[in-house]
ZABAVEX-780171 format. One record per atom (N, C-alpha, C): x, y, z. Coordinates in steps of 0.1 Angstrom, whole numbers, padded with zeros to 4 digits, always signed. Example, Ala and Ser with C-alpha at 12.3 -4.5 7.8 and 13.67 -1.06 7.14 Angstrom:
! residues 2
+0132-0057+0078;+0123-0045+0078;+0132-0033+0078;+0128-0022+0071;+0137-0011+0071;+0129+0000+0079;
//
This chain:
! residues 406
-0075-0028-0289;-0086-0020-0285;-0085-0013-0272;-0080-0021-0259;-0077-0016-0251;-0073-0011-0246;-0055-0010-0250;-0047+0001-0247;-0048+0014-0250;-0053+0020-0259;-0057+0038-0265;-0072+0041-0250;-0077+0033-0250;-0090+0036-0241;-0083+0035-0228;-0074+0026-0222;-0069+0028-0211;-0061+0036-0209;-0048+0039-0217;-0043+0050-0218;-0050+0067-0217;-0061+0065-0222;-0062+0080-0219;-0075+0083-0207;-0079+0071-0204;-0092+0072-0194;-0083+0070-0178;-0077+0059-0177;-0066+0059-0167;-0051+0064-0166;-0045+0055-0171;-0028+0060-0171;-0027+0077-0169;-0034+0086-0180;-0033+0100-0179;-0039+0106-0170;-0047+0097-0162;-0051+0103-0149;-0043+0107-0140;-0032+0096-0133;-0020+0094-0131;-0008+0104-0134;-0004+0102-0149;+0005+0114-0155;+0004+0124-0152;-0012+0128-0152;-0014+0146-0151;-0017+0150-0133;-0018+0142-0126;-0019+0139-0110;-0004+0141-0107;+0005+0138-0112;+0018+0137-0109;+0022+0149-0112;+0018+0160-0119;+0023+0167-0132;+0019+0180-0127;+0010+0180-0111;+0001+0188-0106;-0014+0192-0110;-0017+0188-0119;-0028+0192-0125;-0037+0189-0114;-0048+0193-0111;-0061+0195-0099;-0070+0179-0105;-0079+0173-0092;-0083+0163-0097;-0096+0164-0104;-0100+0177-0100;-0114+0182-0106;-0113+0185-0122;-0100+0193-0124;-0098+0192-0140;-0092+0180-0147;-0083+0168-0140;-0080+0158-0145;-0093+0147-0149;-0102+0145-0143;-0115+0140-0140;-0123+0145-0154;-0122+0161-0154;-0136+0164-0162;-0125+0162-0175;-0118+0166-0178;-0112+0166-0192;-0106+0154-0198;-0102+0142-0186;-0099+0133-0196;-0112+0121-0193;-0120+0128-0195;-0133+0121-0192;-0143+0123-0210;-0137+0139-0207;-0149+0148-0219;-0140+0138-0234;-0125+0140-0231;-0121+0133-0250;-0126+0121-0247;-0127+0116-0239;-0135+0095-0243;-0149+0100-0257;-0154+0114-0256;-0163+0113-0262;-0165+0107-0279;-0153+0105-0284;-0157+0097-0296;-0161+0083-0293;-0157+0075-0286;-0164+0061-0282;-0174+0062-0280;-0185+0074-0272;-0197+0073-0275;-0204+0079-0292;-0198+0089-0298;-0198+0092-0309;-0195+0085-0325;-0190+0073-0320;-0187+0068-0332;-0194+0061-0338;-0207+0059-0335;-0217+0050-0345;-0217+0062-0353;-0213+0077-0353;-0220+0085-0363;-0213+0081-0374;-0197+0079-0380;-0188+0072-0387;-0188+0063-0390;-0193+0049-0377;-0190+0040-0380;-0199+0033-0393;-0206+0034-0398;-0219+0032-0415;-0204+0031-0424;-0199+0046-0423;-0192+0051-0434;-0178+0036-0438;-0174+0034-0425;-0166+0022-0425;-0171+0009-0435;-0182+0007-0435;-0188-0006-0443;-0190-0001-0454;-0187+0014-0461;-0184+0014-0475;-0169+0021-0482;-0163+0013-0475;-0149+0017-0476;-0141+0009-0475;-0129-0001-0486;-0122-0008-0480;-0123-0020-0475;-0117-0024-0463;-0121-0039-0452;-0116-0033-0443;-0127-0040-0433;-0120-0035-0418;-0108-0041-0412;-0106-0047-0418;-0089-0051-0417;-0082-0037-0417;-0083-0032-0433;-0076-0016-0430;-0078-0010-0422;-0091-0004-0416;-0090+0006-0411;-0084+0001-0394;-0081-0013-0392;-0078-0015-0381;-0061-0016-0380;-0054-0016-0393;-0038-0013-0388;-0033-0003-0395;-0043+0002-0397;-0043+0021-0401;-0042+0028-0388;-0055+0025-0383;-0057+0032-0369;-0043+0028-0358;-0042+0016-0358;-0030+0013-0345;-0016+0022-0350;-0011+0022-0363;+0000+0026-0367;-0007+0044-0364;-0012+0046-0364;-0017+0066-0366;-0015+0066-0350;-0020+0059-0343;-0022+0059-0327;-0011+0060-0324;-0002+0051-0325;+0009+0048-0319;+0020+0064-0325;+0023+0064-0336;+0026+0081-0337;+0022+0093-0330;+0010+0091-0328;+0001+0104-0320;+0009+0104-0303;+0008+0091-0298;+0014+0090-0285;+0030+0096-0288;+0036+0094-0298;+0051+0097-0298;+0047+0117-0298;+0039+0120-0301;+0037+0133-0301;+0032+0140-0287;+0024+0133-0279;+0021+0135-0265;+0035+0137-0256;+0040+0125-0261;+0056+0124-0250;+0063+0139-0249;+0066+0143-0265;+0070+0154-0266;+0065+0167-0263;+0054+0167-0260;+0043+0177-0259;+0046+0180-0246;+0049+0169-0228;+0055+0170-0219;+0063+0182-0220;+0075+0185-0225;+0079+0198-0225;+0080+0206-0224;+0070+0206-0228;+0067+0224-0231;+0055+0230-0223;+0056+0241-0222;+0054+0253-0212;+0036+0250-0209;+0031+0248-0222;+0014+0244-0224;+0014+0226-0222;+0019+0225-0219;+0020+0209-0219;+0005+0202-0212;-0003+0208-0208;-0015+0201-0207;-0029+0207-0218;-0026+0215-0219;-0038+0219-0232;-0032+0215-0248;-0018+0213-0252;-0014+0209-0262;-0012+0193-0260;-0013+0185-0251;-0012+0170-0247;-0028+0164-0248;-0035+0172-0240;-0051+0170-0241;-0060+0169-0256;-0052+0179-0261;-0056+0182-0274;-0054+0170-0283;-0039+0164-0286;-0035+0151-0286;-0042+0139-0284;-0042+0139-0272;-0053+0126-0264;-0061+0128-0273;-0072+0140-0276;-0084+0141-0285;-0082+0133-0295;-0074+0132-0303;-0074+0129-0318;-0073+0116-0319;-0061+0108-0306;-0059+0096-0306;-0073+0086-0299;-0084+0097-0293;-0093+0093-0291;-0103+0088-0304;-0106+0096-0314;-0109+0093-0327;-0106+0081-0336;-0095+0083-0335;-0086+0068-0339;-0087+0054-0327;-0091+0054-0320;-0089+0045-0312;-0103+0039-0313;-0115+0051-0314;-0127+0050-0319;-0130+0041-0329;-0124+0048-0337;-0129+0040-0355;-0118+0024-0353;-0108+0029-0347;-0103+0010-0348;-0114+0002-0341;-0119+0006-0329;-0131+0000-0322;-0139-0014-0333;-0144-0001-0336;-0156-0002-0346;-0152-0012-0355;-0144-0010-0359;-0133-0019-0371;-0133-0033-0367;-0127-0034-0355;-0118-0045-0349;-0131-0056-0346;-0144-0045-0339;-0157-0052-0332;-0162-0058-0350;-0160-0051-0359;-0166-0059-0370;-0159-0072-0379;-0146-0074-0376;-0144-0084-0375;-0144-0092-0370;-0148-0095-0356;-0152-0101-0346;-0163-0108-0346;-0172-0095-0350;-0189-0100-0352;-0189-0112-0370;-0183-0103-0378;-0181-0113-0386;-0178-0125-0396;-0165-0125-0387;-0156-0138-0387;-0159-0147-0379;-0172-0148-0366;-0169-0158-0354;-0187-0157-0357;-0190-0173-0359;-0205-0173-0356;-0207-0171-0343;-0228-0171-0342;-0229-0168-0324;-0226-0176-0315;-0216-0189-0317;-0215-0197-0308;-0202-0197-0306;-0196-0191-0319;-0178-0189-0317;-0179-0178-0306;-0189-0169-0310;-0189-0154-0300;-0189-0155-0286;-0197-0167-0281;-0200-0170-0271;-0187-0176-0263;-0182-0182-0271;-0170-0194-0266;-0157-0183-0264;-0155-0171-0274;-0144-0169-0270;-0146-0150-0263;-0158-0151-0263;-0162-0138-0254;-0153-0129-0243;-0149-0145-0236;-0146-0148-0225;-0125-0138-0225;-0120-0145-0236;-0108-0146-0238;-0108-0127-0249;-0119-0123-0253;-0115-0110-0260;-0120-0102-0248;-0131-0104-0237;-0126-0096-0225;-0115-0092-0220;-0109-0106-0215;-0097-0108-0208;-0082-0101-0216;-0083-0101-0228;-0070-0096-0233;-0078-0080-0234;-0087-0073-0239;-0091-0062-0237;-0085-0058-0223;-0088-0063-0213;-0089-0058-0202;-0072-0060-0201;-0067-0069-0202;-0051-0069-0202;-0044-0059-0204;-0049-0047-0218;-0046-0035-0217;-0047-0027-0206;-0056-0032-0197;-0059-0022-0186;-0053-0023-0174;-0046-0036-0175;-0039-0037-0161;-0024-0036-0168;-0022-0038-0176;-0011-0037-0185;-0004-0019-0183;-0014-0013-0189;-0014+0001-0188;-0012+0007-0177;-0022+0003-0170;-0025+0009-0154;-0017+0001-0145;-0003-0004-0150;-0001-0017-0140;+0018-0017-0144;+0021-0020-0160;+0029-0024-0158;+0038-0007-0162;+0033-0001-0174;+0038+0013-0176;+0035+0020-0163;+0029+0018-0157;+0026+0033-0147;+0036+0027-0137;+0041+0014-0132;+0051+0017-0126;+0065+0017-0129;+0064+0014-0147;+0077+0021-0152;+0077+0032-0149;+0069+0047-0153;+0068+0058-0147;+0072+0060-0131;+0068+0055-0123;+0074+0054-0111;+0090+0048-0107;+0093+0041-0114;+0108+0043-0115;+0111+0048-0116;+0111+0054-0131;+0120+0062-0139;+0115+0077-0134;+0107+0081-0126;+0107+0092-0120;+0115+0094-0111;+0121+0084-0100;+0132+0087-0089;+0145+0088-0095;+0149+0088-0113;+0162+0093-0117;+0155+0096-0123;+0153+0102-0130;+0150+0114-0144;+0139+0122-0145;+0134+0121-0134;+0122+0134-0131;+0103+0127-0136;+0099+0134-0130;+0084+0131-0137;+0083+0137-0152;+0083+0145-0159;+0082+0152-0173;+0089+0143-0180;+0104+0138-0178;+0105+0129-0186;+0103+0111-0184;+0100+0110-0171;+0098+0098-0172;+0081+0094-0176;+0072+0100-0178;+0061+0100-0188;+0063+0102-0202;+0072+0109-0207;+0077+0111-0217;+0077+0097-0223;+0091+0089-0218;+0094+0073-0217;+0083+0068-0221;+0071+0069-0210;+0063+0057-0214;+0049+0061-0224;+0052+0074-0229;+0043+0077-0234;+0049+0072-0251;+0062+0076-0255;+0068+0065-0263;+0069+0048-0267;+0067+0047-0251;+0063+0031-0252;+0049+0027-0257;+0041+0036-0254;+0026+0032-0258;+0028+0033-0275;+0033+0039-0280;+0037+0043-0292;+0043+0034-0298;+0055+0028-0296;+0060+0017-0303;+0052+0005-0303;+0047+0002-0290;+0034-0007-0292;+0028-0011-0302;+0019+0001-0298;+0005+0005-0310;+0012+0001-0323;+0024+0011-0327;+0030+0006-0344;+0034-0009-0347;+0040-0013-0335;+0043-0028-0339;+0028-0036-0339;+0019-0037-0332;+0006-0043-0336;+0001-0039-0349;+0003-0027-0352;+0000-0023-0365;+0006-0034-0374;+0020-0029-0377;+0024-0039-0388;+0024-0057-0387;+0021-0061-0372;+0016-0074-0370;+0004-0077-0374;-0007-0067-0375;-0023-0072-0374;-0022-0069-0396;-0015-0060-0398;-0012-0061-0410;-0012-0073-0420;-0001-0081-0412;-0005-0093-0419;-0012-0106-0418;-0017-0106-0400;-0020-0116-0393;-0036-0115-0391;-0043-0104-0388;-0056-0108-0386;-0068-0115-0405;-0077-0118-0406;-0084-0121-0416;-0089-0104-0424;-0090-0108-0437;-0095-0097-0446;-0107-0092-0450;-0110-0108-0447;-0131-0104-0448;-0132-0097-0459;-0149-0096-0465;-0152-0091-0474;-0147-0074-0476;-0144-0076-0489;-0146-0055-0488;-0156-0051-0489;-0154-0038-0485;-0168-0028-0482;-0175-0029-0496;-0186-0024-0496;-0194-0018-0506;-0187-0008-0513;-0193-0005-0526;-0183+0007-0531;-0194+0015-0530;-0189+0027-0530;-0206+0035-0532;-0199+0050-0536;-0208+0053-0549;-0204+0063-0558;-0205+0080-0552;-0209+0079-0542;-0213+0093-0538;-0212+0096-0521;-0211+0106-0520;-0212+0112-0503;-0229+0111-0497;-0235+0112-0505;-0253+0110-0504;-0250+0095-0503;-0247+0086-0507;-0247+0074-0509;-0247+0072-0493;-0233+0072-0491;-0229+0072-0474;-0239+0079-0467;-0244+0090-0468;-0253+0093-0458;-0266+0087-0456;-0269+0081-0468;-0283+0077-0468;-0281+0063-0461;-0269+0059-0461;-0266+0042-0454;-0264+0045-0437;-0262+0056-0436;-0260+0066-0422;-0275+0062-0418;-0285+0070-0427;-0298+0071-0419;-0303+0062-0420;-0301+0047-0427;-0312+0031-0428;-0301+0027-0413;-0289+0028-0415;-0283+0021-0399;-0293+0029-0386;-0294+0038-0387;-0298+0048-0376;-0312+0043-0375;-0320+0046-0387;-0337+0043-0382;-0337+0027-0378;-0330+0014-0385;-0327+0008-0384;-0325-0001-0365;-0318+0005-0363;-0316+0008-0347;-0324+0008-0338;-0331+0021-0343;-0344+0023-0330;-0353+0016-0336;-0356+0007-0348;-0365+0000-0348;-0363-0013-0339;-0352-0023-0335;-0349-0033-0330;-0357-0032-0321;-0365-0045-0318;-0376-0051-0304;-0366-0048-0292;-0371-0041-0282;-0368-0039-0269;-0354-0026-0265;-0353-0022-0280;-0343-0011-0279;-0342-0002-0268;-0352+0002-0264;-0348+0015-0252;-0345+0005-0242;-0353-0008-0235;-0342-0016-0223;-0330-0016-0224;-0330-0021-0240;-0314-0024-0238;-0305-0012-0235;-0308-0005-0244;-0298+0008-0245;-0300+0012-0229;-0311+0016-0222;-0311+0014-0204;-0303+0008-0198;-0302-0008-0201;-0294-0014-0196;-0280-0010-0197;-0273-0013-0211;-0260-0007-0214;-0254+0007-0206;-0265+0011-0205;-0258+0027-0202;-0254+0026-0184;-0264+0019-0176;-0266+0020-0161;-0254+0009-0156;-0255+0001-0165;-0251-0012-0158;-0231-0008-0155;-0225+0003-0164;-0216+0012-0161;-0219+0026-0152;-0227+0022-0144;-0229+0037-0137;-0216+0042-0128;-0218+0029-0121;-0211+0027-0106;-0199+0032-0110;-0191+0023-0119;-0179+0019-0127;-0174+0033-0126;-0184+0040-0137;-0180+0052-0146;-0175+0064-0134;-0182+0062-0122;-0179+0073-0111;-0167+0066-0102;-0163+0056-0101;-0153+0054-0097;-0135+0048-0103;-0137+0050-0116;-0128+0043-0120;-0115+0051-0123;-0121+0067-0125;-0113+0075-0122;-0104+0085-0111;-0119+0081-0101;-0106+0084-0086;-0103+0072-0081;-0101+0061-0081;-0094+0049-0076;-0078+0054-0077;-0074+0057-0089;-0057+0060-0086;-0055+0071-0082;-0060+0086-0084;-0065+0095-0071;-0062+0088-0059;-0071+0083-0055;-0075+0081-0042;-0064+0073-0037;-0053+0065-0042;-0043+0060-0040;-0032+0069-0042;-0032+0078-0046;-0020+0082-0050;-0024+0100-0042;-0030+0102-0032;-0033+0112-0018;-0028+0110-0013;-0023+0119-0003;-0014+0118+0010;-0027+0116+0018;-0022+0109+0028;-0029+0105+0042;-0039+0115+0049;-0029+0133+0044;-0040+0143+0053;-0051+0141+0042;-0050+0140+0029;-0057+0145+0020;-0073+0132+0025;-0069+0122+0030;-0076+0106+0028;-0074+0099+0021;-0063+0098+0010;-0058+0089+0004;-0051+0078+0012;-0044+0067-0001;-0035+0058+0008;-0021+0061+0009;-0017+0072+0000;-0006+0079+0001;+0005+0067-0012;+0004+0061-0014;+0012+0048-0026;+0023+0056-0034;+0029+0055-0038;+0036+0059-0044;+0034+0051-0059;+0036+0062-0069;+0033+0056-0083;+0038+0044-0081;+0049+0034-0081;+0056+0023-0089;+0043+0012-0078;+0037+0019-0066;+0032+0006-0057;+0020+0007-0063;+0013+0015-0071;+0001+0017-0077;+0001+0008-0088;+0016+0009-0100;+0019+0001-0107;+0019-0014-0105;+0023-0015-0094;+0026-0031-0092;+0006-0036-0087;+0003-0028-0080;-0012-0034-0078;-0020-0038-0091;-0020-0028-0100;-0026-0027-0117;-0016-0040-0115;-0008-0040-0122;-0001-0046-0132;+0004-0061-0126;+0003-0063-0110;+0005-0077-0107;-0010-0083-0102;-0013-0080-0094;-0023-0083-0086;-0037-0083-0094;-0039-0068-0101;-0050-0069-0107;-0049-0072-0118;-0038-0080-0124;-0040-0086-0140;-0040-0099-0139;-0034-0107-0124;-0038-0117-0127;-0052-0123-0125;-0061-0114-0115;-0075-0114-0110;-0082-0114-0125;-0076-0101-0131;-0088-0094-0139;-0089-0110-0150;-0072-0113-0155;-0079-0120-0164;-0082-0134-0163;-0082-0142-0152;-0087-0149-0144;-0105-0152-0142;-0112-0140-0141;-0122-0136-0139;-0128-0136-0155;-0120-0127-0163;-0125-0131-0177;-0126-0143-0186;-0116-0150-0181;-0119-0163-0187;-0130-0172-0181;-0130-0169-0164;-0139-0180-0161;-0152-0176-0166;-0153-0166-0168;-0167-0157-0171;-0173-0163-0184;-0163-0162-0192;-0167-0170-0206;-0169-0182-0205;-0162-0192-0197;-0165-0202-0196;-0182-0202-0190;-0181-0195-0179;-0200-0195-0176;-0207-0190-0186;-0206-0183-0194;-0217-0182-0201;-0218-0190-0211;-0207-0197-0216;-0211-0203-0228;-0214-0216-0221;-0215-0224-0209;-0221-0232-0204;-0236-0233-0202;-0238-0222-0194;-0250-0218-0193;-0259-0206-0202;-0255-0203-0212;-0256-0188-0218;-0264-0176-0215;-0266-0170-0224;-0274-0155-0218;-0289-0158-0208;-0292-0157-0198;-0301-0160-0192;-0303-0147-0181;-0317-0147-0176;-0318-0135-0166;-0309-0139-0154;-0309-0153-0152;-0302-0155-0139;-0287-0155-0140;-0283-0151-0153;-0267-0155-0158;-0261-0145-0154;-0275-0135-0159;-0270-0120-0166;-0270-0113-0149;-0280-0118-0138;-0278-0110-0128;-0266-0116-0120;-0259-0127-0122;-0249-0132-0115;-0236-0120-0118;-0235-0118-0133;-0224-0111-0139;-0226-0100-0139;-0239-0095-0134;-0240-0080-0129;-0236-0077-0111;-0234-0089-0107;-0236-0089-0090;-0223-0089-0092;-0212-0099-0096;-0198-0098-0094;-0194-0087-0107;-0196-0079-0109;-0191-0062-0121;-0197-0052-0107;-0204-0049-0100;-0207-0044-0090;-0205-0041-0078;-0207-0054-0069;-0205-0051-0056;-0191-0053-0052;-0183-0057-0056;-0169-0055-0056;-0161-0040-0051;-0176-0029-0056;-0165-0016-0053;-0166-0013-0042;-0172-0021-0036;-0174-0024-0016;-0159-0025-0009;-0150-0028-0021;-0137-0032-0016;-0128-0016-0015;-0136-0008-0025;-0128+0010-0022;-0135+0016-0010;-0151+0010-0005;-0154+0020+0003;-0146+0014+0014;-0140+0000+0018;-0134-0008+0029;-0121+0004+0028;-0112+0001+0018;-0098+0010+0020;-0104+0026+0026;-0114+0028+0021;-0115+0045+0023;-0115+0049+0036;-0123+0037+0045;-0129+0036+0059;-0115+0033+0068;-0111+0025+0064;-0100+0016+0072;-0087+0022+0071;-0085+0027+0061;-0075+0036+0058;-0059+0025+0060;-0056+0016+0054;-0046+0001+0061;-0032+0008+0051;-0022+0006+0061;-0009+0010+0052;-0007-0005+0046;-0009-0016+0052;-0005-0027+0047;-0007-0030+0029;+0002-0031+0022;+0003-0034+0009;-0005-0041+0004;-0003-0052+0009;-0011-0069+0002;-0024-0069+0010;-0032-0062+0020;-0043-0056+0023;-0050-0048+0009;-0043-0037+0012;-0047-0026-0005;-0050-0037-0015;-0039-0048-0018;-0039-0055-0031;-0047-0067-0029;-0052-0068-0015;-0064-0080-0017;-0079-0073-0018;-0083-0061-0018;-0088-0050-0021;-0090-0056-0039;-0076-0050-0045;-0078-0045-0059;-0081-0065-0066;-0079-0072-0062;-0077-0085-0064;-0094-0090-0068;-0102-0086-0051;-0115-0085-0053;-0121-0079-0065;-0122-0067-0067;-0124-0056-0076;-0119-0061-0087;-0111-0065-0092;-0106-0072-0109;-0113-0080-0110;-0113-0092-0101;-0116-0103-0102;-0133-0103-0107;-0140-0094-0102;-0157-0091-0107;-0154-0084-0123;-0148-0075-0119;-0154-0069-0131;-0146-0074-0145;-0137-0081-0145;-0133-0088-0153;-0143-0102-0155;-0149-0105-0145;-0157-0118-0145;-0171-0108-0153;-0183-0097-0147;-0194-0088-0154;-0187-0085-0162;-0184-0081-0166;-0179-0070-0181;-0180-0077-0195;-0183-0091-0190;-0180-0100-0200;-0194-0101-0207;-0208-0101-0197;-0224-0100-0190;-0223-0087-0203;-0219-0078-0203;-0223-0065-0210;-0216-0065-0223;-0203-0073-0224;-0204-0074-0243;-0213-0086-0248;-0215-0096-0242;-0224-0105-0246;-0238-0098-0251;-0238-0092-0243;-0254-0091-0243;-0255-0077-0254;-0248-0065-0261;-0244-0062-0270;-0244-0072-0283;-0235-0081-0279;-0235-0090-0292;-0247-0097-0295;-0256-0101-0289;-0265-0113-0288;-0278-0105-0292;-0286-0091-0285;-0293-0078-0281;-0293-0069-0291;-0280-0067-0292;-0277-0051-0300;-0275-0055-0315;-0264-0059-0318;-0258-0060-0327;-0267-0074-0340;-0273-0080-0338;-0280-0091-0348;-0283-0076-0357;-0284-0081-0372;-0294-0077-0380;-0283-0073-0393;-0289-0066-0401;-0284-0059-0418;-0265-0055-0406;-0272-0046-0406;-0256-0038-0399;-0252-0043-0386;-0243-0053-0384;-0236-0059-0373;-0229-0049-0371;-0222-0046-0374;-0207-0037-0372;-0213-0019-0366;-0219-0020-0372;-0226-0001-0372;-0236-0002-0358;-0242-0016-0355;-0250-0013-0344;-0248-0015-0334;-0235-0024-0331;-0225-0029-0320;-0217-0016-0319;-0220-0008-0329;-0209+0005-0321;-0216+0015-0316;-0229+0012-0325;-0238+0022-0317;-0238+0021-0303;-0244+0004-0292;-0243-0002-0281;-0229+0006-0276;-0221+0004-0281;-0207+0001-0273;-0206+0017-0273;-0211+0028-0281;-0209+0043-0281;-0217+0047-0268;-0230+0042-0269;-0237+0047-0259;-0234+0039-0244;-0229+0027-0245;-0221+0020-0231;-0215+0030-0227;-0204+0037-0236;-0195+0048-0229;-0199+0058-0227;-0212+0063-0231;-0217+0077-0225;-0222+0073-0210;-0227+0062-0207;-0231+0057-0197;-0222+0053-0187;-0202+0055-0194;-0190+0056-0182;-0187+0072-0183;-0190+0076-0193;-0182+0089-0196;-0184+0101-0183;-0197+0105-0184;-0207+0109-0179;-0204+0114-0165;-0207+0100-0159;-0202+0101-0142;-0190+0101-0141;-0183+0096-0154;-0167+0102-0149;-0163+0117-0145;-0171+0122-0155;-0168+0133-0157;-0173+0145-0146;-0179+0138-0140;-0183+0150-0124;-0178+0142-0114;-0168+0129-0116;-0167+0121-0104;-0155+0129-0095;-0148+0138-0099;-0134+0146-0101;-0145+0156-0088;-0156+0164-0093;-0159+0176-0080;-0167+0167-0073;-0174+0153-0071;-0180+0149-0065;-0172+0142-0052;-0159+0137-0058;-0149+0137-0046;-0143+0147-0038;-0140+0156-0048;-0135+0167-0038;-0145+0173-0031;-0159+0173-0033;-0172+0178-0022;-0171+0168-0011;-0175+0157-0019;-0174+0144-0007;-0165+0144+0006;-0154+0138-0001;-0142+0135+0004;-0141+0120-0004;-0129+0113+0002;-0126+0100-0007;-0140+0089-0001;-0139+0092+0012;-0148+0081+0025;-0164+0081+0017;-0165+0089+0018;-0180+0095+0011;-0183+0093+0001;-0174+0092-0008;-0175+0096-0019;-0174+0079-0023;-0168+0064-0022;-0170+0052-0021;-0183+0052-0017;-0189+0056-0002;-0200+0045+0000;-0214+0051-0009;-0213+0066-0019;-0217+0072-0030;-0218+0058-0038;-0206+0058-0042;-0206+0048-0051;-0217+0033-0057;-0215+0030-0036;-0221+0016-0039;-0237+0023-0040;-0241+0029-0035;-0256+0033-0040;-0257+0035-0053;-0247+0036-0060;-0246+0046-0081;-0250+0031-0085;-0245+0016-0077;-0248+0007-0083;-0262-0003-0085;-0274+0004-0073;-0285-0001-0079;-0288-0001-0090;-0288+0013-0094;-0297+0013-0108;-0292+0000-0121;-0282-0006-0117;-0277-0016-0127;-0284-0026-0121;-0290-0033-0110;-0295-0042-0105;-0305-0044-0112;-0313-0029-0106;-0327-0027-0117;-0329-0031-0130;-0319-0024-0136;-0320-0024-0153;-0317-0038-0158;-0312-0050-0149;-0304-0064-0155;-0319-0073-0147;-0327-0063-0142;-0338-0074-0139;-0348-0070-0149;-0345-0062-0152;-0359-0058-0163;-0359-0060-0175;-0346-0061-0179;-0344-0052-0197;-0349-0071-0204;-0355-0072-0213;-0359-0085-0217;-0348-0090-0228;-0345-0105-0227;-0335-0105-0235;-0340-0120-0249;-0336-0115-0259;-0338-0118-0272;-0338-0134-0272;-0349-0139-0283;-0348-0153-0281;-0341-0157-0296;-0332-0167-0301;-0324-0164-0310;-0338-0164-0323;-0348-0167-0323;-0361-0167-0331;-0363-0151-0333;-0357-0143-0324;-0364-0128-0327;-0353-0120-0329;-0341-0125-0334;-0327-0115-0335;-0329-0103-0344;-0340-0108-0354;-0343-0099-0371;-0353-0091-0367;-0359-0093-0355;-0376-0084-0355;-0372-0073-0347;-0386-0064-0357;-0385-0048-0349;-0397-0050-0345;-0396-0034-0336;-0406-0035-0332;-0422-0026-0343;
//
């Protein structure tokens, strides 16, 4: 699930920063294709009458992992960013509907106490893709850029993402569970009309608009800074950056912030399924997913050449949001998703979570370059009240009222 989302929200931030592309258009454009992750509850109905989500989930990895082999090659050539972006689009689709897929056998294969227990451990390897991606490929890229150029050493790892994805394919092929098959259903009306009972369905659930409030804010902060963070590392010094060179960017992602991130994720699960969903749980796992990005406005200010400074920085910063992050699929699972359609309404949550990153990604690109980097951090930590807000207010479900609307 997390490699296609990290690859194209991070990693190609990077790629196309290296490639010269401007940070204003790297920002808005690989911000705008995330848009099927918010869009895929419109699809996601159609999935539950089709097949098993088993299929559509090592369909999607195997199509993915091809699409990336087609990006690499797309490098070449003369359009190489409107024919690569274009790309990213599609594999954004597919990464989408595997989502959806993957979240419904999750939801139901593992009762709510399995959910709770291993919450912890499907953060933590989600997010693995992220420091994986952002960590251990981007400083392959940085190697293989000081012999064989930038164009082809993205090339490389854009192939690697590719062989990946296909080998998980033909692994999850035979290795994940089959679960029931879909419904059959004889007509295109059929599917639509299961479209509009998931949909009204939805906004009927008790306390819907908090939640969906919640979801959306509680990524505010995130959503505006998660895309100039390698920016902002990867500036020269006049610019206010830290000046890093890709492979030192790589080693921060990929050493530093994967052992925090998944460190944080597991212990996270361990706390909630100790003490479980609670207002006092939920504002703990909102405080450490938050104030952590206090650790970018410190570099911005301080400006430190020191290495293992920067990476006790990114250490902090993993370490939270790999510990919250965990706070916001729970509460999806437990909130959102109960009822007839598990799978269709957990993607609804999880579609509109991403419009609630997408969003401020997507102007975070001119809001730095107005700012500057300095400014544009201590921006940040103000972007993060409104999550405080929303994690004190939003009311959370007693397992007596999972079935009721309002």
């Amino acid at each position: 699930m997390g490699l296609p989302f990290v690859a194209l929200s991070t990693a190609a931030t990077l790629m196309y920063k290296n490639l010269g592309v401007s940070d204003a258009k790297i920002a808005f454009w690989t911000s705008l294709i995330m848009m099927p992750w918010t869009l895929k509850p419109l699809w996601g109905p159609f999935l539950e009458l089709y097949k098993t989500k088993k299929f559509f989930v090592f369909v999607t990895q195997i199509l993915t992992g091809l699409l990336f082999g087609l990006v690499g090659i797309s490098l070449q050539l003369d359009s190489f960013f409107s024919i690569s972006i274009g790309i990213l689009a599609i594999i954004a689709i597919s990464g989408a509907t595997h989502d959806t897929a993957a979240d419904g056998v999750y939801l139901n294969e593992l009762s709510a106490t399995l959910q709770a227990k291993f919450v912890g451990w499907q953060g933590a390897f989600y997010n693995i893709a992220k420091v994986f991606s952002g960590g251990a490929l981007v400083y392959l890229a940085g190697e293989l850029e000081k012999s064989i150029g930038v164009v082809n050493a993205w090339m490389i790892v854009m192939f690697a993402y590719g062989i990946i994805m296909i080998l998980l394919g033909l692994y999850n092929m035979r290795a994940i569970p089959s679960g029931q098959a879909a419904a059959n259903t004889s007509s295109l009306s059929e599917g639509f009309s299961t479209l509009k009972d998931v949909i009204i369905s939805f906004f009927q659930k008790k306390y819907i608009w908090f939640s969906l409030a919640f979801i959306v804010f509680y990524r505010f902060a995130e959503g505006q800074a998660i895309k100039i963070i390698p920016l902002f590392f990867k500036a020269t010094r006049e610019e206010g950056g830290l000046g890093l060179s890709t492979s030192e960017i790589g080693l921060l992602y990929g050493v530093f912030g994967a052992i925090a991130f998944v460190l944080g994720s597991i212990l996270a699960g361990n706390y909630v399924a100790k003490y479980g969903l609670t207002r006092k749980t939920l504002l703990v796992l909102c405080a450490f997913f938050n104030i952590p990005f206090a650790a970018y406005a410190f570099l911005a200010i301080a400006m430190p050449t020191n290495l293992y400074l920067i990476a006790s920085a990114v250490i902090v910063e993993y370490f939270g949001y790999g510990f919250g992050f965990v706070g916001l699929i729970l509460f999806m699972m437990q909130n959102i998703a109960p009822g007839k359609y598990k799978m269709a309404h957990y993607a609804f949550g999880s579609g509109l979570m991403n419009l609630g990153f997408m969003i401020p990604s997507m102007i975070s690109g001119y809001l730095s370059d107005h700012l500057g980097y300095k400014e544009f951090f201590i921006w940040v930590l103000i972007a993060t009240i409104p999550a405080f807000i929303v994690t004190w207010l939003v009311p959370l479900r007693k397992p007596t009222e999972e079935n009721e609307t309002e």
